[in-house]
N, CA and C atoms as a LAMMPS dump frame, in Angstrom:
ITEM: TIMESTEP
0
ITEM: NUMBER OF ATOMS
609
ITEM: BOX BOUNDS ff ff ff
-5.0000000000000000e+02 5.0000000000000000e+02
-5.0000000000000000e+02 5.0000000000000000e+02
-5.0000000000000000e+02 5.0000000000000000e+02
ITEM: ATOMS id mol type element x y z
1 1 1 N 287.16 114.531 414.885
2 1 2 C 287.761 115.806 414.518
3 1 3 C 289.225 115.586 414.175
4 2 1 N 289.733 115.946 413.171
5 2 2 C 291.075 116.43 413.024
6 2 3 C 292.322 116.516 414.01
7 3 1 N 293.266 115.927 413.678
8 3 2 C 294.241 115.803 414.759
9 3 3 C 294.978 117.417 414.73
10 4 1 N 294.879 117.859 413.528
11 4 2 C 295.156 119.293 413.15
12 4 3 C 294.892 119.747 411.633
13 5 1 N 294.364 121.044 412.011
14 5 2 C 294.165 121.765 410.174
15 5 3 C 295.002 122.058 409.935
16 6 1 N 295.257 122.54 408.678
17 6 2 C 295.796 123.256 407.718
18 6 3 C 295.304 123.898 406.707
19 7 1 N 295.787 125.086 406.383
20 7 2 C 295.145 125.668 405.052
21 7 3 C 295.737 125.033 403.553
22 8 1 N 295.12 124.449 402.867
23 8 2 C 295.501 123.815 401.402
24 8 3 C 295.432 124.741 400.826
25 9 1 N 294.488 125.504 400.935
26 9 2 C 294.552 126.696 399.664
27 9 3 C 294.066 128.243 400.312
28 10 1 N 295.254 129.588 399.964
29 10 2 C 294.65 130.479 400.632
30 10 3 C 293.67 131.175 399.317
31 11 1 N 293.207 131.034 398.282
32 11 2 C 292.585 131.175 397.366
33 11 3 C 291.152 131.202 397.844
34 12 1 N 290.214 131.851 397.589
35 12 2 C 288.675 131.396 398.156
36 12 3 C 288.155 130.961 397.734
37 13 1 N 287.363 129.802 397.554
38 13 2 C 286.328 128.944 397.154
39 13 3 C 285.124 129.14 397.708
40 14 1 N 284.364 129.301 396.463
41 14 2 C 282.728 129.298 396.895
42 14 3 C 282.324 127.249 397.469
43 15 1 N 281.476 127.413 397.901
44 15 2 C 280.728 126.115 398.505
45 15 3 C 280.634 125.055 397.368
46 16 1 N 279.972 125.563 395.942
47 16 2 C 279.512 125.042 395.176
48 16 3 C 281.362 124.325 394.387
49 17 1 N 282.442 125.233 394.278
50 17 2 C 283.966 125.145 393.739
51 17 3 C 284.457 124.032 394.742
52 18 1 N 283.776 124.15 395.902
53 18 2 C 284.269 123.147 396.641
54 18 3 C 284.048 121.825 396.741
55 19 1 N 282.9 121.692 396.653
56 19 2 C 281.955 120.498 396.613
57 19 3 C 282.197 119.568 395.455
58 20 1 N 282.125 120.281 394.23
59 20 2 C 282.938 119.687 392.765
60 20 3 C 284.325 119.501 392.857
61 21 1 N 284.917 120.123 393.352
62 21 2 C 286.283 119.622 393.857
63 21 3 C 286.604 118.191 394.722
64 22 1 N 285.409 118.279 395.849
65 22 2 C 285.422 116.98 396.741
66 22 3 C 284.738 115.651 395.993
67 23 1 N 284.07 115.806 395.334
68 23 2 C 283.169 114.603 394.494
69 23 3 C 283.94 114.105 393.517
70 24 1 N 285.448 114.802 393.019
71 24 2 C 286.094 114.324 392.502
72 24 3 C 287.799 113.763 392.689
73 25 1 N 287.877 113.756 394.112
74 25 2 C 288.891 113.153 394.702
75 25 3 C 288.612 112.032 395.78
76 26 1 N 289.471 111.209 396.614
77 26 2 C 288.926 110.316 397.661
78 26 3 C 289.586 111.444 399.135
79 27 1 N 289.94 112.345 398.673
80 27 2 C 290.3 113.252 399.598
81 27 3 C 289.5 113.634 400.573
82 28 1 N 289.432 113.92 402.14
83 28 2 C 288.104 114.714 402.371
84 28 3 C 288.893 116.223 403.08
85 29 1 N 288.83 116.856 402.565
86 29 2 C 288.91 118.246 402.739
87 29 3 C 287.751 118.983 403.329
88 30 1 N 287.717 119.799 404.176
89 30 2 C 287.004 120.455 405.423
90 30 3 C 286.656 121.769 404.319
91 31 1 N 285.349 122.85 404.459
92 31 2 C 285.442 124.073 404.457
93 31 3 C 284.715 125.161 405.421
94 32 1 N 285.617 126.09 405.114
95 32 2 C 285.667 127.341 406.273
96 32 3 C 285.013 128.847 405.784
97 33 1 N 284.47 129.349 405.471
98 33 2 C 284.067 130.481 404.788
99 33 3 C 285.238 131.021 403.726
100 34 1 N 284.828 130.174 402.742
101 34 2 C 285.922 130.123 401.497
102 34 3 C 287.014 129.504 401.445
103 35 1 N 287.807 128.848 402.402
104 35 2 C 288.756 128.434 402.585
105 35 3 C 288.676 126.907 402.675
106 36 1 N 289.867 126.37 401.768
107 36 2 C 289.734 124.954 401.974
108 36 3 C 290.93 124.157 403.536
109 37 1 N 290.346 123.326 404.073
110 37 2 C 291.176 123.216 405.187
111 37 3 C 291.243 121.685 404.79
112 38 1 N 292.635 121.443 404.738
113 38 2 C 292.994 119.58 404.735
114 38 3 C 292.948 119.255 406.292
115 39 1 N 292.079 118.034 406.003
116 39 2 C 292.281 117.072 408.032
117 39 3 C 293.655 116.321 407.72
118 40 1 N 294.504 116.256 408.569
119 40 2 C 295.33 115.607 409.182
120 40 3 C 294.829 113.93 409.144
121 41 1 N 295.656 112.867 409.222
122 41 2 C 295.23 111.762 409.503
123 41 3 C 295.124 111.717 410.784
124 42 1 N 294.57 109.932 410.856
125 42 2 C 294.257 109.629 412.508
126 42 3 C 294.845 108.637 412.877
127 43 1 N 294.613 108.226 413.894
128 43 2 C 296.162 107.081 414.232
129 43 3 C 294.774 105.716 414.807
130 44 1 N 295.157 104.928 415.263
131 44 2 C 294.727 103.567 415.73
132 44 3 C 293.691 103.745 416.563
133 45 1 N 294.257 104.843 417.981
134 45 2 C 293.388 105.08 419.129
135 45 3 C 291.882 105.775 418.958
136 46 1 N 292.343 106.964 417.721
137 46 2 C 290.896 107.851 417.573
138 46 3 C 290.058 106.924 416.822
139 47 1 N 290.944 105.949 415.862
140 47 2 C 289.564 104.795 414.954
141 47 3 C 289.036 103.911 416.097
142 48 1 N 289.627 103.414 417.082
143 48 2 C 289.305 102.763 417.956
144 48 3 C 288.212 103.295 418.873
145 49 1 N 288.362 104.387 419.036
146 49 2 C 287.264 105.203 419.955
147 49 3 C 286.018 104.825 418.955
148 50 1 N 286.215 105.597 417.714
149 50 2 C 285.052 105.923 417.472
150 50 3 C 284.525 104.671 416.391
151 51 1 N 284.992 103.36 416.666
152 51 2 C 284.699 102.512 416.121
153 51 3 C 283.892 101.344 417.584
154 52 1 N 284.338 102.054 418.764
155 52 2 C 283.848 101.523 419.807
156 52 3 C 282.493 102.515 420.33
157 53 1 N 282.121 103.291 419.875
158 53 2 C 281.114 104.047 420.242
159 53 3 C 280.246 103.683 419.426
160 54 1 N 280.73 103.894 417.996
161 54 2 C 279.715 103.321 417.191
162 54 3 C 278.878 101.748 417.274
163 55 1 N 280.196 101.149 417.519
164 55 2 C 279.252 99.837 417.563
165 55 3 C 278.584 99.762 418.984
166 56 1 N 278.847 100.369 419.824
167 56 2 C 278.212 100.718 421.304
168 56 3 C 276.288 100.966 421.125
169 57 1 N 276.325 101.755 420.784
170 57 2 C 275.717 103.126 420.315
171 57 3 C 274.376 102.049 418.958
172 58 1 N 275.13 101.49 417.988
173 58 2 C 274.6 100.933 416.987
174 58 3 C 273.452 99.401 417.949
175 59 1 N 274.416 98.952 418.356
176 59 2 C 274.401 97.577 419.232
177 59 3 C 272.472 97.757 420.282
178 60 1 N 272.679 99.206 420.603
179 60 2 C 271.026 99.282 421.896
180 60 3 C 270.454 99.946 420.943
181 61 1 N 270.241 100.177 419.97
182 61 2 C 269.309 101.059 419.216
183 61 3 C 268.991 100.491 418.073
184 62 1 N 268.864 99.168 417.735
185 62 2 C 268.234 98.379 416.957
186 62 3 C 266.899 98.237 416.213
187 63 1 N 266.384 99.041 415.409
188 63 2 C 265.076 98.797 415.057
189 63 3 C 264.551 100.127 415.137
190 64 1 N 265.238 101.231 415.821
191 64 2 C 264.846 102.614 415.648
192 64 3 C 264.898 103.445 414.004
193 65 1 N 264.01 104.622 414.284
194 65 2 C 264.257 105.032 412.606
195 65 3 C 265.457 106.27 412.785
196 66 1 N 266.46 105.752 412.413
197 66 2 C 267.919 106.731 412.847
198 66 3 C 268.543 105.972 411.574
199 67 1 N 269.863 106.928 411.428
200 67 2 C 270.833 106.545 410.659
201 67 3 C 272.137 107.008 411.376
202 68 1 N 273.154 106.36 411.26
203 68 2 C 274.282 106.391 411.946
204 68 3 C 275.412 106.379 410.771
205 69 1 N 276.504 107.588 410.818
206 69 2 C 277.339 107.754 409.763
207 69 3 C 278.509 107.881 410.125
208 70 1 N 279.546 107.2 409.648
209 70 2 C 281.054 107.203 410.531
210 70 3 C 281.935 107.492 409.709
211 71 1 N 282.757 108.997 409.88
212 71 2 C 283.644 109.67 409.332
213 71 3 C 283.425 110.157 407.836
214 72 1 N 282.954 109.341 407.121
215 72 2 C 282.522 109.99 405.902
216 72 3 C 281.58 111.061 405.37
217 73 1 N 280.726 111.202 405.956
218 73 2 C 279.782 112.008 406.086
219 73 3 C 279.99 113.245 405.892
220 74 1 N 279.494 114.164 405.178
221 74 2 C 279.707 115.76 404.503
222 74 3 C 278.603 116.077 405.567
223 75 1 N 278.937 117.255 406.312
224 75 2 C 277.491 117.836 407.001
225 75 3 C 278.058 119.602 407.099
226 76 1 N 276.975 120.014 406.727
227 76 2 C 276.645 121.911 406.256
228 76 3 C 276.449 121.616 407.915
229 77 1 N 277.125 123.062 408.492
230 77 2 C 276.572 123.338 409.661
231 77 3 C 276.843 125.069 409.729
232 78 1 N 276.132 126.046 410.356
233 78 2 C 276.127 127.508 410.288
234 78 3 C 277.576 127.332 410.12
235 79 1 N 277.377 129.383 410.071
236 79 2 C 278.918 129.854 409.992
237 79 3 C 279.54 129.426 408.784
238 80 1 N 279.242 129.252 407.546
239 80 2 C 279.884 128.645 406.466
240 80 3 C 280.785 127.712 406.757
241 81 1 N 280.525 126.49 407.602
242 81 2 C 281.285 125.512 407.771
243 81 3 C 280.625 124.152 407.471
244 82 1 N 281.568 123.354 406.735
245 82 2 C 281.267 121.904 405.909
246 82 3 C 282.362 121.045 406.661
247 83 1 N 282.059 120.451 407.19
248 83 2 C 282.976 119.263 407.703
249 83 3 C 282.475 117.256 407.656
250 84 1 N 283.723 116.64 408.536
251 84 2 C 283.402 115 408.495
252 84 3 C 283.054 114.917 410.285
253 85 1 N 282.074 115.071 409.909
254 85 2 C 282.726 114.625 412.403
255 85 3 C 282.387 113.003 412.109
256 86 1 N 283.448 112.546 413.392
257 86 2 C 283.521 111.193 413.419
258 86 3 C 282.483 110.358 413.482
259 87 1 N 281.437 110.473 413.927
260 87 2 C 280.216 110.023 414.596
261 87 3 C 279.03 111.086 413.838
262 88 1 N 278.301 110.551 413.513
263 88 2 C 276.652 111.555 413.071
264 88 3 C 275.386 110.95 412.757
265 89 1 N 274.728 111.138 413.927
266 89 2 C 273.382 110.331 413.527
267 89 3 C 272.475 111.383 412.973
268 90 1 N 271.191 110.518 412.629
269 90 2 C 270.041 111.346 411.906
270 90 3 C 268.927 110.464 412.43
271 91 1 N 267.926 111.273 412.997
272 91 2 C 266.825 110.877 413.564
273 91 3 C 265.784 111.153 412.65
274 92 1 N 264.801 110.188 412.331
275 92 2 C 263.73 110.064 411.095
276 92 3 C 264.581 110.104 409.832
277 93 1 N 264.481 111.069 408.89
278 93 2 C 264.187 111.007 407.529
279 93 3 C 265.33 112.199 407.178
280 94 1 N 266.785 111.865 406.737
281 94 2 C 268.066 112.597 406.273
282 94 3 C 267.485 113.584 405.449
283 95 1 N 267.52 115.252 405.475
284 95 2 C 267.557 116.092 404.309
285 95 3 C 269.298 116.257 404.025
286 96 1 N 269.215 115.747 402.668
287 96 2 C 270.423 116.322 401.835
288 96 3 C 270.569 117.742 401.062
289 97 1 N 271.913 118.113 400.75
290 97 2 C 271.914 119.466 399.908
291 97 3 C 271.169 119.13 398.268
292 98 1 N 271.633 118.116 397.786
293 98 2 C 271.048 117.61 396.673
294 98 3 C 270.93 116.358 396.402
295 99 1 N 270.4 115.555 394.962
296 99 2 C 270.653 114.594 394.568
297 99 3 C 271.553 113.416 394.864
298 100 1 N 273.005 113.96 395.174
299 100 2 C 274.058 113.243 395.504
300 100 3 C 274.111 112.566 396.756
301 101 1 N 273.418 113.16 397.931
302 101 2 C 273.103 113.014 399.125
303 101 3 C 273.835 113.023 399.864
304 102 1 N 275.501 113.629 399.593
305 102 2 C 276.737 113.409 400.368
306 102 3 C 277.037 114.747 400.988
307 103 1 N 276.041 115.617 401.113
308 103 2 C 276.061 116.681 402.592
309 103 3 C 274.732 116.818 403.18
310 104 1 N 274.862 116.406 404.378
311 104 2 C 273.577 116.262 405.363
312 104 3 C 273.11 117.839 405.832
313 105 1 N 272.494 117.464 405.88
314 105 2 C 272.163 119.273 406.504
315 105 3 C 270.988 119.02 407.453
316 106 1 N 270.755 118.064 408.48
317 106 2 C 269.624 117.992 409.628
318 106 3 C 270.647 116.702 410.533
319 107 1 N 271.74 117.025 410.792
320 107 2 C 272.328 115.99 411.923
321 107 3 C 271.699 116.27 413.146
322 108 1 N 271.112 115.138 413.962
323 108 2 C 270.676 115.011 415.028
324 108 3 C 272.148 114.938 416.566
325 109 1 N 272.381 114.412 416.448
326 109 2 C 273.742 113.819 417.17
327 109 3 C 275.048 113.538 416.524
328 110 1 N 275.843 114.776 417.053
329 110 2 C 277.412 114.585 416.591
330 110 3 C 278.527 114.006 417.635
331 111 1 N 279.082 113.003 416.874
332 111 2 C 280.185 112.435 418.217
333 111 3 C 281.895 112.773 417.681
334 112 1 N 282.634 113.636 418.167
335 112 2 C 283.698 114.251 417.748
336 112 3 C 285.311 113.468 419
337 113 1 N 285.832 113.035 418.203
338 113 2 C 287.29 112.613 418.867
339 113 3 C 288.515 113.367 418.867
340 114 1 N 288.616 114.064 419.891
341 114 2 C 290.067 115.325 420.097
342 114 3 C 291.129 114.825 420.145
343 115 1 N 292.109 114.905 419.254
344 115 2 C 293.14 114.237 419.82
345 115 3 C 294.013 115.63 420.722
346 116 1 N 295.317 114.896 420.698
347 116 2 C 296.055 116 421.584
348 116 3 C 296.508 117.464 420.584
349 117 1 N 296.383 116.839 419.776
350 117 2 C 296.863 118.146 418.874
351 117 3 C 295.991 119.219 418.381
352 118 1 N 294.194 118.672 418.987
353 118 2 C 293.244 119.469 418.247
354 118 3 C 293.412 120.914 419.168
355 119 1 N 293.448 122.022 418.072
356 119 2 C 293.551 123.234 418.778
357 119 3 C 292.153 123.782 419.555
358 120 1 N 292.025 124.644 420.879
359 120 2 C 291.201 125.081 421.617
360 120 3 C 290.103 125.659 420.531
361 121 1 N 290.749 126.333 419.568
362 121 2 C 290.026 127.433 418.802
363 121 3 C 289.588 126.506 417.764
364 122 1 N 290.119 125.365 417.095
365 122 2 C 289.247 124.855 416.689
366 122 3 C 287.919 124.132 417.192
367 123 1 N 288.117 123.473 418.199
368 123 2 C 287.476 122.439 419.262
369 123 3 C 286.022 123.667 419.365
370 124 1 N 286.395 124.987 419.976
371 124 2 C 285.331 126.499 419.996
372 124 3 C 284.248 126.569 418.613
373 125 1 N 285.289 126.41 417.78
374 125 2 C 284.652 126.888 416.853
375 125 3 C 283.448 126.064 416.181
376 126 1 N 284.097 124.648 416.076
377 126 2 C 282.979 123.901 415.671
378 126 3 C 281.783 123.124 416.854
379 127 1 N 281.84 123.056 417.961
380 127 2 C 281.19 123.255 419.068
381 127 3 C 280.031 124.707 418.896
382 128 1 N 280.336 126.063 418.582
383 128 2 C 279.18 126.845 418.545
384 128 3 C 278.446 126.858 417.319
385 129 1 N 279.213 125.913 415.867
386 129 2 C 278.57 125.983 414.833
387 129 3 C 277.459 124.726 415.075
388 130 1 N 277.68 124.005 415.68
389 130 2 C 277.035 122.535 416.434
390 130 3 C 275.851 122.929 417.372
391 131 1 N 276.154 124.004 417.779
392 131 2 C 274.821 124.67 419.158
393 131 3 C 274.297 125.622 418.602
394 132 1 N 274.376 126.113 417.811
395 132 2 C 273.817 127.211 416.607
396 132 3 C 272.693 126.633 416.113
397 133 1 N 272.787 124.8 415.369
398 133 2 C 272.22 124.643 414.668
399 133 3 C 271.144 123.65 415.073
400 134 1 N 269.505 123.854 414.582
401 134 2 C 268.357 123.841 414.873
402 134 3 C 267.884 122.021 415.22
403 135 1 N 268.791 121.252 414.31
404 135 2 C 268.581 120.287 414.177
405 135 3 C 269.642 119.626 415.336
406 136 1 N 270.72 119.991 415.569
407 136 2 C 271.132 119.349 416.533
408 136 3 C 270.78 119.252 418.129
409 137 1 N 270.73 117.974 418.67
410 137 2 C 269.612 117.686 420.003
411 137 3 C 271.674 117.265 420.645
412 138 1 N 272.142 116.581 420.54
413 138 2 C 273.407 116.217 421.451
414 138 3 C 274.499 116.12 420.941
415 139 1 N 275.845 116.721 421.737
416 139 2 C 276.836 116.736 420.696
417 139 3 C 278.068 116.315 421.901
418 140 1 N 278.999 115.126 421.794
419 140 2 C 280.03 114.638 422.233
420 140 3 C 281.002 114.723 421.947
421 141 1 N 281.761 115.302 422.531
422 141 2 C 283.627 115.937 422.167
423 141 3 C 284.228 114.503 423.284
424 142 1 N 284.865 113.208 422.653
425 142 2 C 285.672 112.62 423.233
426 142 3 C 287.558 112.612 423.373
427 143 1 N 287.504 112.548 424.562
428 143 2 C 289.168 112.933 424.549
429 143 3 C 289.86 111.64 424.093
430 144 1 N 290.63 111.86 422.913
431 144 2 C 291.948 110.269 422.693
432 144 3 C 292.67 110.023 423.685
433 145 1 N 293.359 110.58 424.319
434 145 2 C 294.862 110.395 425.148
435 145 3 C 294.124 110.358 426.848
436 146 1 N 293.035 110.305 427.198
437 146 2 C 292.651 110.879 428.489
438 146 3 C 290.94 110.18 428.434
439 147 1 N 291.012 109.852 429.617
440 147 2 C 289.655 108.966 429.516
441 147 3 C 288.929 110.554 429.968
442 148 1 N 288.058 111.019 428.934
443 148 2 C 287.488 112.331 429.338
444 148 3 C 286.431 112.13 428.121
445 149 1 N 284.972 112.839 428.54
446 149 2 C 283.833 113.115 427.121
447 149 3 C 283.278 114.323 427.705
448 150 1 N 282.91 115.194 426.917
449 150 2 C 282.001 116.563 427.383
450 150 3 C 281.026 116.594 426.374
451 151 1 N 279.773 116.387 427.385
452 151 2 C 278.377 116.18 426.593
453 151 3 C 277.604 117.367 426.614
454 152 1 N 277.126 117.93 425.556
455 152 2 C 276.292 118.879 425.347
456 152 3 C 274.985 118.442 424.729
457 153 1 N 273.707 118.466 425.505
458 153 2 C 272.506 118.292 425.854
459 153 3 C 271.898 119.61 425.304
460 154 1 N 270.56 119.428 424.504
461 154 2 C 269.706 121.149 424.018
462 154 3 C 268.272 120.502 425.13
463 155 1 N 268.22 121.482 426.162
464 155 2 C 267.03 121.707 426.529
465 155 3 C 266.07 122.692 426.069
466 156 1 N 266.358 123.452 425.651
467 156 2 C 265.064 124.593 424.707
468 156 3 C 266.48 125.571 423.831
469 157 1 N 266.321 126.576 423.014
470 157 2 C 266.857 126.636 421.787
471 157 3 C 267.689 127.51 422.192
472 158 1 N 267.513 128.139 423.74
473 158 2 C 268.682 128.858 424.595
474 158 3 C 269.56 128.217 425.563
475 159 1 N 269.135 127.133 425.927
476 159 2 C 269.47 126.116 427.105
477 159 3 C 270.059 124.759 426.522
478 160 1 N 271.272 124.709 427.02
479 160 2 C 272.27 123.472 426.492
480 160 3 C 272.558 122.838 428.562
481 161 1 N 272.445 121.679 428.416
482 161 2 C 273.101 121.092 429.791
483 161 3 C 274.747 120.458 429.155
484 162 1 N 276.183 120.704 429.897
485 162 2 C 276.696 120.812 429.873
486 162 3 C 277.323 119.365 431.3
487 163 1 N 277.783 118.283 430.796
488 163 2 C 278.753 117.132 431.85
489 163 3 C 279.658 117.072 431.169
490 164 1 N 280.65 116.22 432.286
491 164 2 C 281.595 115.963 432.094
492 164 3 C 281.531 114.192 432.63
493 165 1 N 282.366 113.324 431.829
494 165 2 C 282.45 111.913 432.108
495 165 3 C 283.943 111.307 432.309
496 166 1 N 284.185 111.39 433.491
497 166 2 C 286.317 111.032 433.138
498 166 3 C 286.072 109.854 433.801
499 167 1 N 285.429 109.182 434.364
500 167 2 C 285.584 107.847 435.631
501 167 3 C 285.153 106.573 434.251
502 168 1 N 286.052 105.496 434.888
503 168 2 C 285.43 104.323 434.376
504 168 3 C 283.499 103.809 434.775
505 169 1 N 283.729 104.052 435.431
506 169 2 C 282.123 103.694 435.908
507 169 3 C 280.788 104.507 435.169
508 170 1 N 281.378 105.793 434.876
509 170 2 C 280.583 106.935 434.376
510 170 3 C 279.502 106.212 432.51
511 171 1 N 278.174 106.529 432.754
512 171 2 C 277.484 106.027 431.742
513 171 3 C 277.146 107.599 430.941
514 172 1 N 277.052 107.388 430.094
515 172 2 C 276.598 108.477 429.327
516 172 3 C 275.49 108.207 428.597
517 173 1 N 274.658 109.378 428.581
518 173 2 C 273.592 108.872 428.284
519 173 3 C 272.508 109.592 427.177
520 174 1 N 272.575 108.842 425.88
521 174 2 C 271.994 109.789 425.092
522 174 3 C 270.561 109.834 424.982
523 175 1 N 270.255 110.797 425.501
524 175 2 C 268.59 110.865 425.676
525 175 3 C 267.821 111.059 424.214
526 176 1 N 268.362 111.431 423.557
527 176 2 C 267.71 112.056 421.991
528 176 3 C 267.3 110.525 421.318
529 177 1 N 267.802 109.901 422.026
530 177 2 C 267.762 108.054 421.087
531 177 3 C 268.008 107.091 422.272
532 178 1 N 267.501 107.43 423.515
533 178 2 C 267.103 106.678 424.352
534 178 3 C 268.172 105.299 424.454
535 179 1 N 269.511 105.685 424.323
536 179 2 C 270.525 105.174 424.555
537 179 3 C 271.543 105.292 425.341
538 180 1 N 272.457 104.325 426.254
539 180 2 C 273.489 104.608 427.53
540 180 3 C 275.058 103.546 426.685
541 181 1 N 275.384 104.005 426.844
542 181 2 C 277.102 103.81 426.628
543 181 3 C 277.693 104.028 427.824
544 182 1 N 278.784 102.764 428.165
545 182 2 C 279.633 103.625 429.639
546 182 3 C 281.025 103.904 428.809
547 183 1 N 281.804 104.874 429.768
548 183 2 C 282.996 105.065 429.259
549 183 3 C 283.974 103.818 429.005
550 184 1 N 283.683 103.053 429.484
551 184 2 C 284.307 101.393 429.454
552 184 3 C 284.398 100.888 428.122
553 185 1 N 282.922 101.102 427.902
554 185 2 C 283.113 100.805 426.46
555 185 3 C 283.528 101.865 425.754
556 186 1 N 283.228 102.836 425.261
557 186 2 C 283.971 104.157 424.636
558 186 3 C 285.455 103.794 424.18
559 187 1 N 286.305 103.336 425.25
560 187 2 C 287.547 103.358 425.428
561 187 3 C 288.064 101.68 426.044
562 188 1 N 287.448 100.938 425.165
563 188 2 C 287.539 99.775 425.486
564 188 3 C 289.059 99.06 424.546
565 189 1 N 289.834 98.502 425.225
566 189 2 C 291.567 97.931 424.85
567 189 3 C 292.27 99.325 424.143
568 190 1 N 292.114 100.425 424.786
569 190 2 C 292.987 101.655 424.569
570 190 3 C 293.946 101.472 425.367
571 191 1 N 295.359 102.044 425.002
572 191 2 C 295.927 102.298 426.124
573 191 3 C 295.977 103.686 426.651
574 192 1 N 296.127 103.666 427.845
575 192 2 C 295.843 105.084 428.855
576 192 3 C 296.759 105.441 429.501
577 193 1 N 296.611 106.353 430.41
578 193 2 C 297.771 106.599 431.577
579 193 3 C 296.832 105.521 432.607
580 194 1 N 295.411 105.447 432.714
581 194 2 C 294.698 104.863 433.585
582 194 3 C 294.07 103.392 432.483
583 195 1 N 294.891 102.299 432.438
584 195 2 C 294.076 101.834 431.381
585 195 3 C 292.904 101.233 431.517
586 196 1 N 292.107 101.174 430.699
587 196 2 C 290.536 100.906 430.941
588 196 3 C 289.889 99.393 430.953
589 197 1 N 289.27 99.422 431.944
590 197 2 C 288.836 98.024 432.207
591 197 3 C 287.978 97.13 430.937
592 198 1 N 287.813 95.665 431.209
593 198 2 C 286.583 95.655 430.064
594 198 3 C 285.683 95.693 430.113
595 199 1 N 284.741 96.054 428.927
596 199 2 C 283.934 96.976 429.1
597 199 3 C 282.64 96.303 429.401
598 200 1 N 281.58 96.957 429.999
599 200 2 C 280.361 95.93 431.15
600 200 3 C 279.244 96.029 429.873
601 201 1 N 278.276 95.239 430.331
602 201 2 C 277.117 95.171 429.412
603 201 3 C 276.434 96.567 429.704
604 202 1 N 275.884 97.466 428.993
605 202 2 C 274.877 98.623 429.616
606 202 3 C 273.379 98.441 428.481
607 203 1 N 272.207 97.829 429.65
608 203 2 C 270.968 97.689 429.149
609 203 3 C 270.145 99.43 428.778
């Protein structure tokens, strides 16, 4: 996620004004129900996270039928919102918006990196567009600055289980793809207020 938005344009853009707009820059620009929102860059620590999850994550799930997409990724989610989350898998067989195949619209598992600057109301907002939607089974908000993850689990289409992971020891565990990550690795040669050990093998 975004270290912080901004509005680029208070003008409204339909989905379709937008999309032709994005296919023709290396820009990735966010949208909001008409509104175009620029992401902020990211610094060392949030690529590090989510370059350590991924290969975490990639590393026990070898040979499964998933796809795993890091930062680039266009994904439609309710609420007229189009965004990049850091992390996005797809379990079986990707539906795209079209031909181009560069907005997903069936993400299985989203993995999102907060930095300190991400606002509450954003962090809200794309969190209920994430639990709204039919296709998503688990969704991970990791903290940059703070060894912290808050995992959201779908047990039936009203029922979300809700942890929290701040300890080095703490495994997380994605059940949707029968995979465990510890926070060790997550946050492996970060620096911290608590800095993090290295990180253990998890079978």
């Amino acid at each position: 996620m975004s270290d912080k938005v901004t509005t680029a344009a208070s003008k409204y853009r339909s989905v379709e004004d937008y999309l032709a707009a994005e296919r023709k820059t290396s820009a990735r620009d966010e949208y909001l129900n008409g509104r175009i929102i620029a992401k902020s860059s990211v610094n060392r620590w949030h690529n590090r996270i989510v370059s350590n999850s991924a290969i975490a994550i990639g590393s026990r799930t070898s040979g499964q039928k998933f796809e795993i997409y890091i930062s680039n990724m266009r994904v439609r989610l309710p609420n007229n919102l189009i965004c990049y989350p850091d992390i996005v898998i797809v379990t079986g067989e990707p539906t795209f918006a079209d031909a181009e195949m560069d907005l997903l619209l069936n993400p299985a598992i989203v993995i999102e990196v907060l930095s300190p600057l991400t606002q509450t109301c954003e962090k809200m907002q794309r969190l209920e567009s994430l639990l709204a939607m039919e296709s998503v089974r688990e969704c991970l908000f990791i903290k940059q600055d703070e060894m912290r993850a808050e995992h959201y689990s779908r047990q039936n289409p009203k029922q979300w289980i809700y942890k929290i992971y701040n300890e080095r020891e703490d495994v997380v565990s994605i059940d949707s793809i029968g995979c465990k990550i510890s926070m060790q690795e997550i946050y492996a040669h970060l620096k911290l207020e608590r800095p993090a050990m290295a990180p253990p093998t998890v079978n």
